[in-house]
C-alpha positions in Angstrom: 186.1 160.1 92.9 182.4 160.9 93.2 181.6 164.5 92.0 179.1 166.1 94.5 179.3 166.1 98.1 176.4 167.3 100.9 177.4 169.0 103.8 175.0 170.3 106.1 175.4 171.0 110.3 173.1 169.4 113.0 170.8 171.5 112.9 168.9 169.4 110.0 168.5 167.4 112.9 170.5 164.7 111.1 172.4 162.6 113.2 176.4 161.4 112.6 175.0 157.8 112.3 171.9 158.9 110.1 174.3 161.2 108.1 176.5 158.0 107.8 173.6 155.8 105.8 172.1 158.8 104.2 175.8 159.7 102.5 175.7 163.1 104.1 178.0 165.5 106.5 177.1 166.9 109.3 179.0 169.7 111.2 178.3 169.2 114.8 176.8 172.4 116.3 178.8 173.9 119.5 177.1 174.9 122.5 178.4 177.2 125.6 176.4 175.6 129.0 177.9 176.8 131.9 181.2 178.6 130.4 182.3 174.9 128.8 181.9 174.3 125.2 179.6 170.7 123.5 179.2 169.7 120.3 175.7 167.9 119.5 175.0 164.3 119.2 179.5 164.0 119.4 179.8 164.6 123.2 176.2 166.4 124.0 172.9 164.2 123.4 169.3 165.0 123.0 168.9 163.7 126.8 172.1 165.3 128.5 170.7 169.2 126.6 167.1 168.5 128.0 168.7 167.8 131.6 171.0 170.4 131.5 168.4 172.8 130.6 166.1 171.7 133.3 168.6 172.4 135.5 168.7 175.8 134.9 172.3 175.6 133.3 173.5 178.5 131.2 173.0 177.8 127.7 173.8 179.1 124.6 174.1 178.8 121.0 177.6 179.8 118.9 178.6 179.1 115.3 181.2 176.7 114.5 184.4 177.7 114.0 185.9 178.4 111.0 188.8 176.2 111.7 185.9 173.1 112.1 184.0 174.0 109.0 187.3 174.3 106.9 188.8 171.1 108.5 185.6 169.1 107.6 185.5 171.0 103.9 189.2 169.7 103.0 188.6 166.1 104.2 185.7 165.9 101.7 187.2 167.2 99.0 189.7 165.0 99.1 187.5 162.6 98.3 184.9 164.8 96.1 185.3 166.9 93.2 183.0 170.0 94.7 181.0 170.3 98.0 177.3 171.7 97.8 176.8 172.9 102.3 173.3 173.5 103.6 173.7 175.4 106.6 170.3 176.5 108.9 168.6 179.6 107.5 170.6 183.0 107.2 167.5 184.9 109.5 168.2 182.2 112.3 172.0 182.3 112.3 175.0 184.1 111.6 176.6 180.4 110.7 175.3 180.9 107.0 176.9 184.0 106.3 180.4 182.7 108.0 180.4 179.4 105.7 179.9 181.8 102.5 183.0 184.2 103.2 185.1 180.7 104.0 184.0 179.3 100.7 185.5 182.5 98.4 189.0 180.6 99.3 187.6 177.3 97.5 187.6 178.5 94.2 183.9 177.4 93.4 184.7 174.2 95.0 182.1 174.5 97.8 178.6 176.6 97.1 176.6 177.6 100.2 173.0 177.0 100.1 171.3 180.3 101.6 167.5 178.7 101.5 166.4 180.0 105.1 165.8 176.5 106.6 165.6 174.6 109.3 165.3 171.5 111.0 163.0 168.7 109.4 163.3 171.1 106.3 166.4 172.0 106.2 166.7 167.8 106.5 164.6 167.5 102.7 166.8 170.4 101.6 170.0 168.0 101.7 167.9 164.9 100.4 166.7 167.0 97.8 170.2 167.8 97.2 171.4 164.3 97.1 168.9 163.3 94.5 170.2 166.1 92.0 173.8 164.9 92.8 172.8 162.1 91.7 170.8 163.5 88.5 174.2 165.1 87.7 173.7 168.4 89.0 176.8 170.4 89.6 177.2 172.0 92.9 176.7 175.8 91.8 173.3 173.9 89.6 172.6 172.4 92.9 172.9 175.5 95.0 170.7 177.5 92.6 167.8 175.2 92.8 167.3 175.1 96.4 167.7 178.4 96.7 164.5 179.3 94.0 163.0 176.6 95.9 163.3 178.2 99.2 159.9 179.4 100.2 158.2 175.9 99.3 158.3 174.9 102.6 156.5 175.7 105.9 157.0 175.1 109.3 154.1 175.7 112.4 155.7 175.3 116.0 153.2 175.4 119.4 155.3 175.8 122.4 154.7 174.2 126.0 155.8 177.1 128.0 156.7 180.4 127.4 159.4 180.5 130.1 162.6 179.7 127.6 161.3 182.9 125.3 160.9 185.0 128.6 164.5 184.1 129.8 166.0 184.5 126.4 164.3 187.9 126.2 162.1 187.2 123.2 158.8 188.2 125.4 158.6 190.2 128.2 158.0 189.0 131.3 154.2 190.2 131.7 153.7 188.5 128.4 154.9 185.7 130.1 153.2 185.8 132.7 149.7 186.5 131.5 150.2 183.6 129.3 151.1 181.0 131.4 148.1 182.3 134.1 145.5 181.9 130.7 147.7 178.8 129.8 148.3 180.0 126.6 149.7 177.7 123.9 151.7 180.1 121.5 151.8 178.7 117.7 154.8 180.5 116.0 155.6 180.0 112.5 159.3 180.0 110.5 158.4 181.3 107.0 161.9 182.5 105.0 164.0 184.0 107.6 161.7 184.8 110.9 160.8 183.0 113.7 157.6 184.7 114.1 154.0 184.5 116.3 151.3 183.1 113.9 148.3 181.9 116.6 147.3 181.5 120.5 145.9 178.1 121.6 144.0 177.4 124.6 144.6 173.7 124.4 147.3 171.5 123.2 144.3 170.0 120.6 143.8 173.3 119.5 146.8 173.8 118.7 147.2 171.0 116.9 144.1 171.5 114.9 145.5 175.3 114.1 148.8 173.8 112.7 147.1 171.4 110.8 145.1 173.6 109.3 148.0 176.4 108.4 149.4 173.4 106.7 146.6 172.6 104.2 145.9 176.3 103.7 149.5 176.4 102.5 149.5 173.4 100.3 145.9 174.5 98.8 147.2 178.3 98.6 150.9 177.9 97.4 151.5 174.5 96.9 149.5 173.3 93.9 146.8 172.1 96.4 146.0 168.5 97.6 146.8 166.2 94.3 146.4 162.9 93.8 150.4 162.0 93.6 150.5 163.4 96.9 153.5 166.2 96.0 154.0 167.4 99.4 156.3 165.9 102.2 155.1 166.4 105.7 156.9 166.6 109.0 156.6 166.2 112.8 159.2 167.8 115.3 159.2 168.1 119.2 161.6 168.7 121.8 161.9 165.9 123.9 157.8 164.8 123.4 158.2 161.9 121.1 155.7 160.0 122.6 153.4 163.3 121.8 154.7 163.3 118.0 153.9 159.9 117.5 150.0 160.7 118.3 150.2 164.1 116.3 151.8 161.7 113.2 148.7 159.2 113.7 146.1 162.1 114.1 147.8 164.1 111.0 147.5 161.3 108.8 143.3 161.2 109.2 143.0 164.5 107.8 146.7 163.5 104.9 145.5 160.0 104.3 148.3 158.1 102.2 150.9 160.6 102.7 154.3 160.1 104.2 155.2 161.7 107.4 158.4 162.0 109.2 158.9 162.3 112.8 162.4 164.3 114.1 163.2 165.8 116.9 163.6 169.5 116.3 167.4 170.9 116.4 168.6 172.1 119.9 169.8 175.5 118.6 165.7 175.7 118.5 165.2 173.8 121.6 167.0 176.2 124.3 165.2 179.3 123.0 161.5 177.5 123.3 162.1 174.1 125.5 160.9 171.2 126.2 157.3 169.8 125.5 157.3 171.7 121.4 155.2 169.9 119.0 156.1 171.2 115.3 154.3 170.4 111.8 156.1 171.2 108.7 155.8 170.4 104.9 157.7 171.0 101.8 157.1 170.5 98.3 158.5 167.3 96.6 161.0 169.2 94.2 160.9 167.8 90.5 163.7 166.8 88.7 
């Protein structure tokens, strides 16, 4: 019996068949579309959300149920000694807070990781995990670190269209529409718990200039700066624009020669309050053990 587990939902944008190789698992996210419930990536794809949602289809995010998180927590620890779960951040979702009143009837067996991530980051928070399991970190050692390690990450999102926030409420409709008439480019950024505005972009290159260079403030400012062992991880999201990602990854790399860069798409609990068309740039520090 192996001693540490990592548990983590889909909004890491981990897949069942990624979390499979990678040793890791993933609580499928539900979803309400038109009064009937999905789980992502069991019987709700990337492609079937994106359609649905261009079809104007009543959408919205819910928590798992406590019966699903449980049911998955007692198959793993029949095979585990103690479970470390990384849920998405606390500021984002309610899920976080509902996974740490369900673990006080574990007896310390399962520790919920409250580092206010998401997505690509949330993603390095359970391989970061993994490589302490592996070190022979405990799961309460485990949970402690990522939490301290919480705000050494960053992640820059520019939007497509601002019709998902206006129809989710999260800008008014002038807003809306003033934006889309100047063809604004909205840059929002998720630093700790918000989902905040950071920058307006005429263009889609601007905004990919302004992201880029958010990032390299942030690793000069708060990272350590641009070293030669390259101690930073960087990332590439979208929502369904992976053709656009690709590009960004090659373009990113000029200006972060010989640093790795992933490409993900971004969670859909993100994508149905921003839609399609998102380009995202993130980066973490590499954690040292």
């Amino acid at each position: 019996m192996s001693n540490v587990a990592i548990v983590t939902d889909s909004n890491s944008g981990i897949t069942q068949a990624a979390g499979k190789e990678l040793g890791i698992y993933v609580l499928p996210m539900p979803f309400m579309i038109d009064e009937e419930t999905y789980f992502e990536d069991i019987d709700l794809t990337q492609e079937q959300f994106y359609e649905k949602l261009a079809s104007g289809a009543n959408i919205a995010t819910s928590q798992p149920s406590p019966e699903s998180v449980m049911n998955l927590w007692d198959k793993v620890l029949e095979e585990h000694d103690e479970l470390v779960h990384i849920p998405m951040s606390s500021g984002l979702s309610g899920s976080c807070q509902s996974a740490m009143i369900l673990a006080q009837e574990y007896d310390g067996r399962v520790q919920v990781v409250n580092n206010q991530r998401i997505s690509v980051t949330q993603r390095q928070s359970c391989l970061d995990a993994k490589l302490l399991a592996a070190k022979g970190k405990s799961a309460g050692e485990i949970r402690e670190f990522l939490e301290e390690d919480r705000f050494n990450s960053s992640i820059y999102i520019m939007l497509d269209t601002l019709y998902y926030l206006k129809k989710g409420g999260r800008i008014t409709p002038a807003a809306a529409a003033i934006g889309t008439m100047l063809r604004l480019k909205p840059v929002l950024q998720i630093q700790g718990e918000k989902l905040d505005a950071f920058a307006k972009a005429r263009t889609t290159n601007q905004g990919k200039a302004i992201m880029m260079t958010a990032i390299r403030n942030d690793i000069e400012n708060r990272f350590g700066g641009m070293t030669e062992d390259k101690h930073i991880w960087l990332q590439v999201a979208h929502t369904a624009n992976r053709e656009e990602a690709e590009l960004y990854k090659k373009e990113i790399l000029e200006r972060f020669p010989g640093y790795d860069v992933h490409v993900d798409a971004l969670s859909l609990s993100v994508a149905c309050h921003i839609g399609p068309g998102a380009l995202a740039f993130a980066c973490c520090r590499k954690i040292q053990v």
